[in-house]
Structure formats: C-alpha cells, structure tokens
KEKE-3310 file (N, C-alpha, C; in steps of 0.2 Angstrom, whole numbers, plus 5000, padded with zeros to 4 digits):
npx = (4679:4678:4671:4658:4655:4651:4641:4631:4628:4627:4616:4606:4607:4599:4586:4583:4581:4570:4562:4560:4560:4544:4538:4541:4535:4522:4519:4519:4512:4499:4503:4501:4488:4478:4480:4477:4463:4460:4463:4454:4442:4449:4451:4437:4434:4442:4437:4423:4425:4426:4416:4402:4387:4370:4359:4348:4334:4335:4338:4324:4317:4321:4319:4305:4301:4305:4297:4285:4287:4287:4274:4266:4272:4269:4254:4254:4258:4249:4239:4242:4242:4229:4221:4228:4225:4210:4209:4215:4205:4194:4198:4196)
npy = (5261:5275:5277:5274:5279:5290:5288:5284:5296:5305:5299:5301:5314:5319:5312:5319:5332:5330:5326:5338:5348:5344:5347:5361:5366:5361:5371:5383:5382:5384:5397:5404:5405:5414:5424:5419:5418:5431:5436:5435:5443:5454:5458:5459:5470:5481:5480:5483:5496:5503:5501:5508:5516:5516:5532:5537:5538:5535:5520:5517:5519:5510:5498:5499:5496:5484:5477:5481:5473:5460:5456:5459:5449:5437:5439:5435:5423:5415:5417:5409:5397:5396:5396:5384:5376:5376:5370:5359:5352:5355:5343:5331)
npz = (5133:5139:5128:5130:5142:5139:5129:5140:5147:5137:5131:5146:5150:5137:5140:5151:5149:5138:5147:5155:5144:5140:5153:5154:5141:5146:5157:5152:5143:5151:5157:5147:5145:5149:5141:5128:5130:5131:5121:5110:5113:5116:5102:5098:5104:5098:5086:5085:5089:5076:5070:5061:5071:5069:5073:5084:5079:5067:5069:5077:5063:5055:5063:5064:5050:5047:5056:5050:5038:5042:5049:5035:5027:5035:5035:5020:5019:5029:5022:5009:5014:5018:5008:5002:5010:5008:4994:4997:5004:4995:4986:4992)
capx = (4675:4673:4664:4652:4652:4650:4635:4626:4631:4623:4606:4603:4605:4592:4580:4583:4579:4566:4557:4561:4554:4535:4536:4542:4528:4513:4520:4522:4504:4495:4505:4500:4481:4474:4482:4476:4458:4457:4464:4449:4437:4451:4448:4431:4432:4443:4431:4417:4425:4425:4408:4396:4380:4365:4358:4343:4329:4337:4337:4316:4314:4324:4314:4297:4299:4307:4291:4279:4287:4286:4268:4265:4273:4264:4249:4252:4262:4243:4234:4244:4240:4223:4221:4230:4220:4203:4211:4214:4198:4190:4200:4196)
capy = (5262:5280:5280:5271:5283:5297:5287:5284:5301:5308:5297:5302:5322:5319:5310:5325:5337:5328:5329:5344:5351:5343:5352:5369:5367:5362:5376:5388:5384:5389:5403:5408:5403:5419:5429:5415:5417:5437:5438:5435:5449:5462:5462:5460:5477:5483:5478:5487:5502:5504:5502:5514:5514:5521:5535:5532:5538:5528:5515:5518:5518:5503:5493:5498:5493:5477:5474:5480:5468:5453:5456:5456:5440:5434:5439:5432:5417:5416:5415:5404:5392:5394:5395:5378:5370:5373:5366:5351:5351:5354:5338:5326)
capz = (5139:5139:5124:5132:5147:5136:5127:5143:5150:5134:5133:5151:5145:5133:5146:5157:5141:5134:5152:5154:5139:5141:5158:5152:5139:5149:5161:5147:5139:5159:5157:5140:5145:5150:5136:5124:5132:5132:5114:5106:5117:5113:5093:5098:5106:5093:5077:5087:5091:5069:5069:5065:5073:5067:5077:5086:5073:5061:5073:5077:5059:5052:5065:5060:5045:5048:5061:5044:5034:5045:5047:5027:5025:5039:5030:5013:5023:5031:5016:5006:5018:5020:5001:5001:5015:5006:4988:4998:5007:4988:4983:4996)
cpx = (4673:4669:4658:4648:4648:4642:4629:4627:4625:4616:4603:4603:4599:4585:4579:4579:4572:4561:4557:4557:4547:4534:4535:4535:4521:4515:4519:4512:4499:4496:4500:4492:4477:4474:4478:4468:4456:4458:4458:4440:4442:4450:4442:4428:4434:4439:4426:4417:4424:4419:4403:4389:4377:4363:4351:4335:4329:4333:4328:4316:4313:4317:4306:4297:4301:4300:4286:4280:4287:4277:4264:4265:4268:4256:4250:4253:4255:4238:4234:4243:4232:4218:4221:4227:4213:4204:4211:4207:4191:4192:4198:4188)
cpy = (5269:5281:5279:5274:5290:5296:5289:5291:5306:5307:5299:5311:5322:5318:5316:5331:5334:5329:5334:5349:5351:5348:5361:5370:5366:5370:5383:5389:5384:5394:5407:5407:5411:5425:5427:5419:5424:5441:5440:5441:5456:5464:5462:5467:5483:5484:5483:5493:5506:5502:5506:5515:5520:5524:5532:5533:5535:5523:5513:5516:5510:5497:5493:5496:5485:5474:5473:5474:5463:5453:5457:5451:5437:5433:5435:5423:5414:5414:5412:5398:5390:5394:5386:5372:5370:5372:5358:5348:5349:5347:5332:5325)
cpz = (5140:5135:5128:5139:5142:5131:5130:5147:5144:5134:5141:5152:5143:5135:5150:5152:5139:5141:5154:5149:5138:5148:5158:5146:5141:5153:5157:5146:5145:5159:5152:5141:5145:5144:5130:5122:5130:5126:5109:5107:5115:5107:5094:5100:5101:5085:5081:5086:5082:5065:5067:5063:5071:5073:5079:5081:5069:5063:5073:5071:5055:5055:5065:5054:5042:5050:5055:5038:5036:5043:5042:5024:5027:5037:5026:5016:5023:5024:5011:5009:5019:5014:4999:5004:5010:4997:4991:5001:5000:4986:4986:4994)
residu = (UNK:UNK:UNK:UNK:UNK:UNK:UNK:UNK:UNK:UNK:UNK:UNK:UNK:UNK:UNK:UNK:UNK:UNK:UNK:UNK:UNK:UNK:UNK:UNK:UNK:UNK:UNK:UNK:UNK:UNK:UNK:UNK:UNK:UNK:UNK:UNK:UNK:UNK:UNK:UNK:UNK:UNK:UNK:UNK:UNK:UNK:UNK:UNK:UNK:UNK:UNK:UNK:UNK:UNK:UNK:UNK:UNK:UNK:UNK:UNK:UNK:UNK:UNK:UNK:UNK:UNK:UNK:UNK:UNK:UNK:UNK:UNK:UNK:UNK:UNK:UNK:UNK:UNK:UNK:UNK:UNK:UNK:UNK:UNK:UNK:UNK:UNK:UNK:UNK:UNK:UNK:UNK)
# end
C-alpha cells in the first residue's frame, strides 16, 4: 500500500512539474521577447558603425555616373527595340 501512495504521490509531482514547466516557459519566452526583438537592430547598429562611408564628393560622383550609365542603356535598350519593331514591321 505505500508503494502505491508513493506512486500516486510521485505522478501527481510530475503533473505539478510538468505544468509548471509550460508556465515558467511561456512566462520565460514574454520575458525574453523584447531582448529577443532588439537583438537584431543592436548588430545592425554595430555592422554600421564598421562601415565606411564615402565622402560626399565621392558620393556626388559615384552617382552621376550611375545616372550616366542608366541613360546609355536606356538609349541602346531604346534602339534595340526600335530596330526590332521595324524588322517585324519589314516582315509582316
């Protein structure tokens, strides 16, 4: 007979324990939420600060020549099309 108090005495531990533990873990991961959340913006601040930025002449120049090279393509883009339309035009 005590074994059998000492069974139910045990399974009803484990029940306690067992809900217990889901509680302390949701409560645990609320806690842990905002740490979780501002992890990912703190190396993003970190990576940046190892950065290094072009000055602003740089900067000016890089981008006109970005700007000059679009509107080259954009030209040839442009004329390979209009090359193309009047080959099909010729074919039809």
């Amino acid at each position: 007979m005590s074994e059998v108090k000492k069974a139910a005495e045990q399974a009803e531990k484990t029940a306690k324990k067992s809900g217990e533990g889901k509680l302390s873990k949701i409560i645990q991961w609320f806690a842990s939420l905002p740490k979780r959340i501002s992890k990912p913006f703190k190396n993003m601040y970190y990576e940046l600060k190892k950065v290094t930025w072009p000055s602003k002449h740089k900067l000016i120049t890089y981008s006109i020549i970005v700007l000059l090279f679009m509107l080259f393509m954009g030209v040839v883009i442009g004329l390979l099309d209009m090359g193309a339309t009047a080959l099909i035009h010729l074919l039809m």
